[in-house]
C-alpha atoms as a printed R data frame, in Angstrom:
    type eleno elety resid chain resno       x       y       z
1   ATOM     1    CA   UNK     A     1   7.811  -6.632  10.780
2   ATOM     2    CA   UNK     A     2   9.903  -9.510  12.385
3   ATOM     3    CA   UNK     A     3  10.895 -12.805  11.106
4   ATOM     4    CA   UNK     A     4   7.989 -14.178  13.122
5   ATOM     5    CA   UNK     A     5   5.387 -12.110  11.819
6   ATOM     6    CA   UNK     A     6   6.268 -12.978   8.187
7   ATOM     7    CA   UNK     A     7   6.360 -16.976   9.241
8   ATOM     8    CA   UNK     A     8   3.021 -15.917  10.851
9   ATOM     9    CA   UNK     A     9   1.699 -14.382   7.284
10  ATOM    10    CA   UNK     A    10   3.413 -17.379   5.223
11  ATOM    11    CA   UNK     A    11   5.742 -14.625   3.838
12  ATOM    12    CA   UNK     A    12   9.082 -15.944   2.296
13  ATOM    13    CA   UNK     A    13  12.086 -13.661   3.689
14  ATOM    14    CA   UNK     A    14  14.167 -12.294   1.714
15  ATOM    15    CA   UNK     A    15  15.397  -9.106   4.463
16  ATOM    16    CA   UNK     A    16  18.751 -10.165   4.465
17  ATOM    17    CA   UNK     A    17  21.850  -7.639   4.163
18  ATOM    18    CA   UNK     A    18  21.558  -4.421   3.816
19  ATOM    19    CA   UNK     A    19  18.676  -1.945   2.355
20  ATOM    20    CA   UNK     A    20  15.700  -0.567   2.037
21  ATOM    21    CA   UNK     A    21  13.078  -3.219   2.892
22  ATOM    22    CA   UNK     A    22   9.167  -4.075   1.434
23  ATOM    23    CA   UNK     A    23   6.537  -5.458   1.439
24  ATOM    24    CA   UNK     A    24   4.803  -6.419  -1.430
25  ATOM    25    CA   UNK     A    25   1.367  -7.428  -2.748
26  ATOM    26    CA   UNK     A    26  -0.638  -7.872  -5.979
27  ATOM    27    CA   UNK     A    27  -2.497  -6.238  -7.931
28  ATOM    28    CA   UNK     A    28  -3.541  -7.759 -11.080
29  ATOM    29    CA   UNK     A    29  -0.810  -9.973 -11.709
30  ATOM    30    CA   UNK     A    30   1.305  -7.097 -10.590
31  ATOM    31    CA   UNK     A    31   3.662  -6.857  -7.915
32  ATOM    32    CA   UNK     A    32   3.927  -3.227  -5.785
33  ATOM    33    CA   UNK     A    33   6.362  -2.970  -2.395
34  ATOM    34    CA   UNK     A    34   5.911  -0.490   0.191
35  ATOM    35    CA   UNK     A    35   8.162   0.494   2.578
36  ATOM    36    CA   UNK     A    36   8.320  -2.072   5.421
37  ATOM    37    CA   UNK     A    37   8.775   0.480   8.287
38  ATOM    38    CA   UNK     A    38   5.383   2.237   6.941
39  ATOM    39    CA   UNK     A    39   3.488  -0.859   7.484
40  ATOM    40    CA   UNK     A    40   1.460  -0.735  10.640
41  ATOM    41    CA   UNK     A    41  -0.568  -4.142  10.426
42  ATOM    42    CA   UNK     A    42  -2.028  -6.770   7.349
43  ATOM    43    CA   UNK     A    43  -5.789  -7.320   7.867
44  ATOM    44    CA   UNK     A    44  -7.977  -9.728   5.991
45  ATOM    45    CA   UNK     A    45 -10.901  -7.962   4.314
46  ATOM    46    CA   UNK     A    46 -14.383  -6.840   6.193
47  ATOM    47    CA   UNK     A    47 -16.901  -4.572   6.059
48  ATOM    48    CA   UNK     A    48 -16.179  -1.143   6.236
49  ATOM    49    CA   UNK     A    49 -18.464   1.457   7.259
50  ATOM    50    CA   UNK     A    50 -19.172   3.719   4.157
51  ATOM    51    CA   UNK     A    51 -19.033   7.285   3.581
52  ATOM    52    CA   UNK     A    52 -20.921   9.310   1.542
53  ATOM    53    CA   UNK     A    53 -19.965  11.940  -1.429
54  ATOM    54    CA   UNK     A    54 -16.320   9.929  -1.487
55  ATOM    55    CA   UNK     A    55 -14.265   9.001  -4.694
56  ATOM    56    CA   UNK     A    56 -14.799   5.712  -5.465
57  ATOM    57    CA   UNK     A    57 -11.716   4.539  -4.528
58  ATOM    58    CA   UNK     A    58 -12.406   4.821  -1.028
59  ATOM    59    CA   UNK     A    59 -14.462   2.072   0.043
60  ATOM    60    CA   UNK     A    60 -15.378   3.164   3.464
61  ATOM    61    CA   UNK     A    61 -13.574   3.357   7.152
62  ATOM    62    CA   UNK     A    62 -12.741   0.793   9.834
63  ATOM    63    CA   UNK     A    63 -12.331   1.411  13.399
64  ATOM    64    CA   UNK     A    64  -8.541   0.081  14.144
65  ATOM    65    CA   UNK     A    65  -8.567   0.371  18.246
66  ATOM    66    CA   UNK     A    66 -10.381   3.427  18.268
67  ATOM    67    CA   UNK     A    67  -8.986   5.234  15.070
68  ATOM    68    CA   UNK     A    68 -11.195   5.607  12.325
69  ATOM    69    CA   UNK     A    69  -8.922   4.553   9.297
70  ATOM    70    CA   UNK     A    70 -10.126   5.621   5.886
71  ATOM    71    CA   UNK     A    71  -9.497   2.387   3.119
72  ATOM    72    CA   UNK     A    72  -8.634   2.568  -0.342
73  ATOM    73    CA   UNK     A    73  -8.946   0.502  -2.832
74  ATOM    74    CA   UNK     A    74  -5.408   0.134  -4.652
75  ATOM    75    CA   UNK     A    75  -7.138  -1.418  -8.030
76  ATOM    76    CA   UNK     A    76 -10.129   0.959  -7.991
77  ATOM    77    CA   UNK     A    77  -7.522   4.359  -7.227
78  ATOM    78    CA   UNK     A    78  -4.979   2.762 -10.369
79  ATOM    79    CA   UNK     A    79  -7.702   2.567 -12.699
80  ATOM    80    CA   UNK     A    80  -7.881  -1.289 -12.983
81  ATOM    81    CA   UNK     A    81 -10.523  -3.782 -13.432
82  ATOM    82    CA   UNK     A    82 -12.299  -4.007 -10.265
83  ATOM    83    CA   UNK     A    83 -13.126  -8.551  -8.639
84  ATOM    84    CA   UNK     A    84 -14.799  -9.165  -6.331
85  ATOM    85    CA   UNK     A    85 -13.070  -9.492  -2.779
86  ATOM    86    CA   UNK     A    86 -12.068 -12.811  -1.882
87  ATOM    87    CA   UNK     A    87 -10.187 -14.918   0.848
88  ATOM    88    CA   UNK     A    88  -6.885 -13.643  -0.173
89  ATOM    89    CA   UNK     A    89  -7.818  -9.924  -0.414
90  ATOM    90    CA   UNK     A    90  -6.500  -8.161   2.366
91  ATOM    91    CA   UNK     A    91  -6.001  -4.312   3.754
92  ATOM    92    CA   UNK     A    92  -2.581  -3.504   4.750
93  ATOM    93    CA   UNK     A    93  -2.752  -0.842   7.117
94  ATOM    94    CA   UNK     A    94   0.048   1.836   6.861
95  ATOM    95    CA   UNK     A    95   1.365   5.103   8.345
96  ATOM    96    CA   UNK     A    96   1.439   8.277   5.893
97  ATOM    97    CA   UNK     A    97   3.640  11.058   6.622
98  ATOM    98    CA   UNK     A    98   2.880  14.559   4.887
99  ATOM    99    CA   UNK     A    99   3.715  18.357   6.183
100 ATOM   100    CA   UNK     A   100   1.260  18.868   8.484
101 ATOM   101    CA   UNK     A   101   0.524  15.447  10.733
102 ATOM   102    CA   UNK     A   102   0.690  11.959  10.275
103 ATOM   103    CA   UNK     A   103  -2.101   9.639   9.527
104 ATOM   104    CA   UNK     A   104  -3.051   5.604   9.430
105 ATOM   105    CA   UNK     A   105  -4.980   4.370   6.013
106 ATOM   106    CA   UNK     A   106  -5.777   1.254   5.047
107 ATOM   107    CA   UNK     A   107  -5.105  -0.281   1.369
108 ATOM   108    CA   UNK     A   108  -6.691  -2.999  -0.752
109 ATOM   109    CA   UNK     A   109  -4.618  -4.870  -2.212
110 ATOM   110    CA   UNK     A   110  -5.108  -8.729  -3.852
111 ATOM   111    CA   UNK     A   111  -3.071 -10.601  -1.988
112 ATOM   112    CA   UNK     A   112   0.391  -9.945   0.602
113 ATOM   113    CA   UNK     A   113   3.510 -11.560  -1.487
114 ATOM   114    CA   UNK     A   114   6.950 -11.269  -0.099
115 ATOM   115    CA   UNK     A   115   9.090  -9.180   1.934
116 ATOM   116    CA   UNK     A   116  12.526  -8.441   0.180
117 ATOM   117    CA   UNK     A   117  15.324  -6.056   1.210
118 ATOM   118    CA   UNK     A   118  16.702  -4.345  -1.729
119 ATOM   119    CA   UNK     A   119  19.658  -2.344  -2.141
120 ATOM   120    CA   UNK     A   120  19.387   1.652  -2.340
121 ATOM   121    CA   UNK     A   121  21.899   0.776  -5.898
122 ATOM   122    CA   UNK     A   122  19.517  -1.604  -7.273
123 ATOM   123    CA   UNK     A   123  16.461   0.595  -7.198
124 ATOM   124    CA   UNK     A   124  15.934   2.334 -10.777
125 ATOM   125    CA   UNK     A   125  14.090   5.180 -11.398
126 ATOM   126    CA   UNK     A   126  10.465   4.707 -13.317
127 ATOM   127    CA   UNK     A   127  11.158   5.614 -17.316
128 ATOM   128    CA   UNK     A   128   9.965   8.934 -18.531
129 ATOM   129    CA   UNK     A   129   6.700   8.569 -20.210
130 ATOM   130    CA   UNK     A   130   6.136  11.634 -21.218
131 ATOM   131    CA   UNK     A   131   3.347  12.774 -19.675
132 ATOM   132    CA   UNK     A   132   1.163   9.910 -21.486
133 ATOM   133    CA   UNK     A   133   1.524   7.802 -18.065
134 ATOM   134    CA   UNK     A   134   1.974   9.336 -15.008
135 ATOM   135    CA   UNK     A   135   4.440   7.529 -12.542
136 ATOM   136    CA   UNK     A   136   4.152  10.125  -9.525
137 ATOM   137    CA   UNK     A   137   3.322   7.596  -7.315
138 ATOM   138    CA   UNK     A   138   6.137   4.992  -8.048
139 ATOM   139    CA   UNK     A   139   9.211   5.518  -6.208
140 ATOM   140    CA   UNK     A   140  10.824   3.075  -8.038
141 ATOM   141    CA   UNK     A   141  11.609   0.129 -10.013
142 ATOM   142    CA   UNK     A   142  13.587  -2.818  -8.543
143 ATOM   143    CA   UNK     A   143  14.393  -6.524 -10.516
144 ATOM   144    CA   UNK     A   144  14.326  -9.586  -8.213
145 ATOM   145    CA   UNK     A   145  14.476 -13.104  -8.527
146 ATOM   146    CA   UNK     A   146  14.084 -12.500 -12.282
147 ATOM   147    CA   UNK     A   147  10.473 -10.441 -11.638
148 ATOM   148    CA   UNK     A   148  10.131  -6.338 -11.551
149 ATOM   149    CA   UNK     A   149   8.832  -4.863  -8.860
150 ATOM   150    CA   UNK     A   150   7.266  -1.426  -8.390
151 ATOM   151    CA   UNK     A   151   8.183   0.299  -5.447
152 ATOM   152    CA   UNK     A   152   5.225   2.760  -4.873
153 ATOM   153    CA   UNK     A   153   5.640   6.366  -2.551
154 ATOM   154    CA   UNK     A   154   3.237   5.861  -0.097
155 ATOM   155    CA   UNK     A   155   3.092   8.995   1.348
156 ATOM   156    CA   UNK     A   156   2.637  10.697  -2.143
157 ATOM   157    CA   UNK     A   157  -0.016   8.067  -2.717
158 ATOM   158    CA   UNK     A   158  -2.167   8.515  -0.017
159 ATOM   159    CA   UNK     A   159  -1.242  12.169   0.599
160 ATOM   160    CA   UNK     A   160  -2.656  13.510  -2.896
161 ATOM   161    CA   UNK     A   161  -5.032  16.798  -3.397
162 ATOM   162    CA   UNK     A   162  -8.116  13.951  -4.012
163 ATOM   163    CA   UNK     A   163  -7.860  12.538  -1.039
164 ATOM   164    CA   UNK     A   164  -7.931  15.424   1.413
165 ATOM   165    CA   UNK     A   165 -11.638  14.677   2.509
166 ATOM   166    CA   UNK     A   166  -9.840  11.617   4.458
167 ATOM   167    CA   UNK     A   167  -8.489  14.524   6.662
168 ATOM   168    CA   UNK     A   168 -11.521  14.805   9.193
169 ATOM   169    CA   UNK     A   169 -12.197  10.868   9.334
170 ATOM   170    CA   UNK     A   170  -8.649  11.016  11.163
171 ATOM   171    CA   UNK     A   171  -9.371  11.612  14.753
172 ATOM   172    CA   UNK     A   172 -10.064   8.690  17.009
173 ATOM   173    CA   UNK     A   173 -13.962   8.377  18.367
């Protein structure tokens, strides 16, 4: 994403020096980063066509230039309190990369925050619950300006045994 996009979004910049960069949104009061690189384009939210016999958690597709992109809800798939959508709710629309083929999804997510590039020293690994919370999706943890961020794996995410029926929505029309 360049420095123009972000001005474009109203995202502060904080992709200075070197490593890995994010993006990140909210979620409850919460704030998440993906990877940067991963993110293919920031929507605000419409109507999405739905599918029948899905989880929950997937609200439906959108055709994105003639791919059909399955969208998932971010709060609905962590087990949060679902609101209503409003003007700051937007899809971010990302690239997932598992063993067999690559593939564009959408996520919910409250609101686009910040972009911040954090070093590959700074980000911790998430505690050990023991098995009373799962953390397979969080890549990390990172601290900045005085706030923790949770730096979520993406293609883990979106590439988990549940969400396999996404497979055949893939192809473009």
């Amino acid at each position: 994403m360049t420095m123009a996009q972000n001005a474009e979004l109203g995202l502060e910049s904080e992709m200075t020096g070197d490593g890995e960069q994010f993006l990140t949104f909210i979620l409850a009061n919460e704030e998440y980063g993906v990877d940067i690189l991963r993110v293919q384009e920031i929507r605000g939210w419409d109507a999405v066509t739905e599918i029948p016999n899905t989880p929950p958690y997937i609200k439906g597709v959108i055709n994105l230039r003639g791919t059909i992109v399955p969208i998932v809800d971010l709060r609905c798939r962590f087990g949060l309190e679902e609101v209503e959508y409003g003007p700051m709710t937007v899809v971010v629309v990302l690239k997932v990369i598992n063993e067999e083929r690559d593939r564009v999804m959408g996520i919910v997510v409250d609101a686009v925050s910040d972009t911040y590039s954090i070093p590959s020293d700074d980000i911790k690994e998430a505690p050990d619950f023991g098995g009373a919370v799962s953390v397979e999706f969080v890549q990390g943890l990172a601290t900045v300006d005085e706030k923790m961020l949770i730096l979520l794996d993406i293609d883990h995410l979106l590439n988990s045994g549940e969400l396999d029926i996404t497979a055949t929505e893939q192809e473009p029309a």
